[in-house]
N, C-alpha and C positions, 0 to 999 in steps of 0.2 A: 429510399435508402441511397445511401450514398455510391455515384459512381467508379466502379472499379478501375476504373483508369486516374479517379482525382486522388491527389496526393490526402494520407491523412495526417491529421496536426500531433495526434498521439498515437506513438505507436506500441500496443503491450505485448512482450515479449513474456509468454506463463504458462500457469497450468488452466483447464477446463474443468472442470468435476461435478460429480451431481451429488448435494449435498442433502445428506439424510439427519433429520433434524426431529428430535425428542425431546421435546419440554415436559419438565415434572416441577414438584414445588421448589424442590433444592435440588444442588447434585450428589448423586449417591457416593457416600464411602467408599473403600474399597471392599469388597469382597459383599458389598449391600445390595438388592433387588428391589426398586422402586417402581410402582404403580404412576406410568407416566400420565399426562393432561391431555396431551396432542401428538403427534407424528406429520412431517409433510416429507416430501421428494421434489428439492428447488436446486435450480443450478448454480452452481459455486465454482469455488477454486480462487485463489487467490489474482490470477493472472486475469478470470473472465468477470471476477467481482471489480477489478480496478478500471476494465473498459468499461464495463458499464455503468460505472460510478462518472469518466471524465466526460461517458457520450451523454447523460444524462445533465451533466451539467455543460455541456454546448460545444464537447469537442469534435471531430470527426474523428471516429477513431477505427483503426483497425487492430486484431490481436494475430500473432504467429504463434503456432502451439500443435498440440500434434492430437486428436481424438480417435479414441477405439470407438468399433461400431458395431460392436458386440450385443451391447445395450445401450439404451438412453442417449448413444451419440449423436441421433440424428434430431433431438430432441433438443439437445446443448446448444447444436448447429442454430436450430430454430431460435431459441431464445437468444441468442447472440443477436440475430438477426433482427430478430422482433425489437430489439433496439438499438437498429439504428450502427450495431457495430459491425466491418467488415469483417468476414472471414474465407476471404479468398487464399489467404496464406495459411489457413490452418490445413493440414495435412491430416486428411480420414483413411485410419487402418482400419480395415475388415477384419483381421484376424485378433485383434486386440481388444483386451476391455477398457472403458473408460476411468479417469482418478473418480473416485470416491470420498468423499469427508462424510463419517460418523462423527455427529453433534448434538450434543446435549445441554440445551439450556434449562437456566434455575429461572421460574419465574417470578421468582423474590431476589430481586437485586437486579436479575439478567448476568449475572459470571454464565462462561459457559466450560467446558474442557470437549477437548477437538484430537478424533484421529481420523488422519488422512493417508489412503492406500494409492500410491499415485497412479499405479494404471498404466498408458498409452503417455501421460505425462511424465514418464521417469525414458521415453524411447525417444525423448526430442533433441534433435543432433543439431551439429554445425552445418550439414545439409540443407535440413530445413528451415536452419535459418538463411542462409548462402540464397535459398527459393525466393525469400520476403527482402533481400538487399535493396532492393527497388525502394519499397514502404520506410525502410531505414534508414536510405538515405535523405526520404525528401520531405521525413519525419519534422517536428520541432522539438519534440520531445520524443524520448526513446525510455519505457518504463521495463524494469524486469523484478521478477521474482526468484526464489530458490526452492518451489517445490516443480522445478524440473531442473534437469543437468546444469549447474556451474560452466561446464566447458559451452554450452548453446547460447547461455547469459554471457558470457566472456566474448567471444565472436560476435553476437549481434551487437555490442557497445564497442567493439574494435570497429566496425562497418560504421557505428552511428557518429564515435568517434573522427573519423578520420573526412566524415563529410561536414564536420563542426556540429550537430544535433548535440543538445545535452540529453545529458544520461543519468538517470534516475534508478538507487538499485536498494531495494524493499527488501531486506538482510533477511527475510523469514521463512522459513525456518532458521533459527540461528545456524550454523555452523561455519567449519574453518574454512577464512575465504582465501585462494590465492593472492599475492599484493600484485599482481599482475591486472587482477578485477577491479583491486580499489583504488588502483591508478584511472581506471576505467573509466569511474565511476565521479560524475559531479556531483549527485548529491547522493548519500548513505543516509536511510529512515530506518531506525530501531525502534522496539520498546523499549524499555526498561529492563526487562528481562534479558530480551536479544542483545543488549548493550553490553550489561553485566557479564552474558556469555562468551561474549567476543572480544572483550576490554579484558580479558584475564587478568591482566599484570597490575592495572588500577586497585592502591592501597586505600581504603576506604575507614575513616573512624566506623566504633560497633554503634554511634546513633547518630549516623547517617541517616541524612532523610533523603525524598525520591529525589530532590531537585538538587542535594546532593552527588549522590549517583548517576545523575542525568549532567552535571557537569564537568565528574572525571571522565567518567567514559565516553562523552563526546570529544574531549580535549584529548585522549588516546585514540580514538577511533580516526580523526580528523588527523592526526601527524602522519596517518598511514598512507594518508592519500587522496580521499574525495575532501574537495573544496567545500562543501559546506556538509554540515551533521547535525541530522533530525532524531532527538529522541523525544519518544512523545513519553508520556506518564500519565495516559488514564486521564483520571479527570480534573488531576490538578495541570492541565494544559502539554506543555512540549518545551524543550530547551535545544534552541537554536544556535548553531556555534558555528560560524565562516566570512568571509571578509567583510563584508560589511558592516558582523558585527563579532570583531575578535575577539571581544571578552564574553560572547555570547549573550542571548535575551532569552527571557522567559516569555514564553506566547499563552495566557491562560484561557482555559477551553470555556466555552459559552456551558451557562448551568443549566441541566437539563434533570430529569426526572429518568433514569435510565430503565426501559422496559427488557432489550434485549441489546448488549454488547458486539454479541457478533457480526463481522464484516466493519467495522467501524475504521479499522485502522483502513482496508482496505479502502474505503470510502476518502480517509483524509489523503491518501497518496493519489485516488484519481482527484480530486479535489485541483492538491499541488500542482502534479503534471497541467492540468488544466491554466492553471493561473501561471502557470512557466512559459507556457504555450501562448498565451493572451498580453506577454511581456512584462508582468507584474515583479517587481523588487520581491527577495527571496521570504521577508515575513508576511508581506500582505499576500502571494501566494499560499505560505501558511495558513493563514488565516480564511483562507476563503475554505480549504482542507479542514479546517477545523470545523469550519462552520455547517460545513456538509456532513460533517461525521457524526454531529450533536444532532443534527435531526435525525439524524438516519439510527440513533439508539433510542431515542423516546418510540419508536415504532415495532412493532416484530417481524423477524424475516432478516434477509440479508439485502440480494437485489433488488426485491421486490421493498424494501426499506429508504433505499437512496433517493436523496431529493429530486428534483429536478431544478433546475439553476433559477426559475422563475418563483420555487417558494424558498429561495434563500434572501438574507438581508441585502438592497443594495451595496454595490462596489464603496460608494462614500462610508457607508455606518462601519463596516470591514475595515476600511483603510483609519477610521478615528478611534479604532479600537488598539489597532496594533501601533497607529503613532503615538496614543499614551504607552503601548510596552515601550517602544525606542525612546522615548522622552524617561522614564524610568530610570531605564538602563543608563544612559547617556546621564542622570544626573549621579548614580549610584559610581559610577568610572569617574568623573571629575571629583567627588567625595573621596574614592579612594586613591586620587592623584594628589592630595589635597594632605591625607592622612601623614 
């Protein structure tokens, strides 16, 4: 395990949770009672699924976050550990429970629908982050989530900020962010969904398609403030929009057989941070993000789903993947310089 005194390359600022997981054939209706497949008790949360996505593929990483010990916390604790992730900065309440995600997946297709009780992760302050300054500033990357407080997200990228670390900020759950954050914030990763929710004022024709949608509302989201805007779209890939490539690119996702969706996005942002971390140009960081995410859905499970960076494609097949998207792009912009 990595020494508590050595700086780590990724640092994840999120939640912990233990993730209660019920596969049935589909997902039930509303008000429907369905005879599920399977049941497990695996640990989750958005914040602890992205460390263990970037330590898995060869970052050193630590997370700052805050665990009740009520149940299951000292459990979290372990599974953190057991790979490889620091958690000297997480903060254990005795008197609190820990977050929680009820999740349901369809094992025909893999959709799944997700409720998350935050727990001990809705109690993480600017305090506890002020603890981990150390980790933040000597960070190369600084990742955050939104299922704990905006204002602990806010302060840990002012800290990451101000030491030059980039800052990576994982808009999910969608909600109103202050423009104080998205100034924060170097790179903004939506879905499509989170896009749509946050891009309010984006006038969209009624047959719009995703990659549509995916390039008003990165071209709204990106005037607000973060230098570059990731919206991925599932499995027709992600659209990429910030200087390098101002009229933005299309990145298409590796084609996979999808068993179970869940954690995937998580998976492509520890991916990214990884390859931000590693100095990689901002698509072929993408692309390595992607490319962890696609295997990590042909598999069931979340964490226990994530590749390791050894059964991903070499760095060369990656980077000749995303220089035919820039070659694309690049000729699609002289075409329409031309028009």
């Amino acid at each position: 395990m990595t020494s508590a005194s050595a700086p780590a390359t990724v640092v994840v600022v999120g939640s912990i949770n233990m993730d209660l997981v019920a596969h049935a054939a589909r997902l039930p209706a509303p008000g429907e009672t369905l005879i599920g497949e399977s049941f497990a008790g695996t640990p989750g949360g958005k914040g602890g699924n992205q460390a263990v996505a970037a330590s898995r593929l060869g970052a050193e990483v630590a997370i700052i976050g805050r665990i009740g010990m009520r149940q299951h916390g000292q459990d979290l604790i372990a599974a953190l550990q057991a790979e490889r992730v620091r958690t000297d900065a997480v903060r254990r309440d005795e008197r609190a429970w820990p977050g929680v995600a009820v999740i349901m997946v369809a094992s025909e297709g893999g959709e799944n629908a997700i409720v998350v009780v935050p727990g001990s992760n809705a109690d993480l302050d600017t305090g506890d982050v002020e603890q981990g300054g150390a980790l933040l500033r000597q960070a190369k990357v600084v990742v955050a989530q939104l299922e704990v407080p905006v204002p602990a997200v806010q302060r840990a990228f002012e800290i990451a900020r101000e030491a030059g670390v980039t800052t990576v900020l994982n808009a999910a759950p969608a909600q109103e962010l202050p423009a104080a954050l998205l100034a924060l914030s170097d790179w903004l990763i939506v879905n499509e969904t989170e896009a749509l929710q946050l891009a309010r004022d984006v006038q969209l024709a009624g047959d719009a398609c995703e990659l549509d949608i995916a390039r008003a509302t990165a071209k709204e989201l990106r005037a607000r403030g973060p230098r570059h805007v990731l919206v991925t779209i599932g499995g027709a890939g992600a659209w990429l929009l910030c200087d390098a490539h101002p009229e933005g690119l299309h990145l298409v996702a590796p084609r996979v057989d999808a068993v179970d969706t869940v954690g995937a996005g998580d998976t492509l942002v520890g991916g990214l941070a990884v390859g931000l971390a590693e100095g990689l140009v901002p698509a072929r960081a993408v692309a390595l993000g992607q490319s962890a995410a696609a295997l990590s859905v042909s598999r069931s499970g979340v964490q226990q789903a994530m590749p390791h960076r050894s059964e991903l494609p070499d760095l060369p097949e990656l980077h000749a993947l995303t220089a035919l998207a820039e070659q694309a792009a690049a000729a699609q912009t002289a075409a329409a310089g031309k028009a």
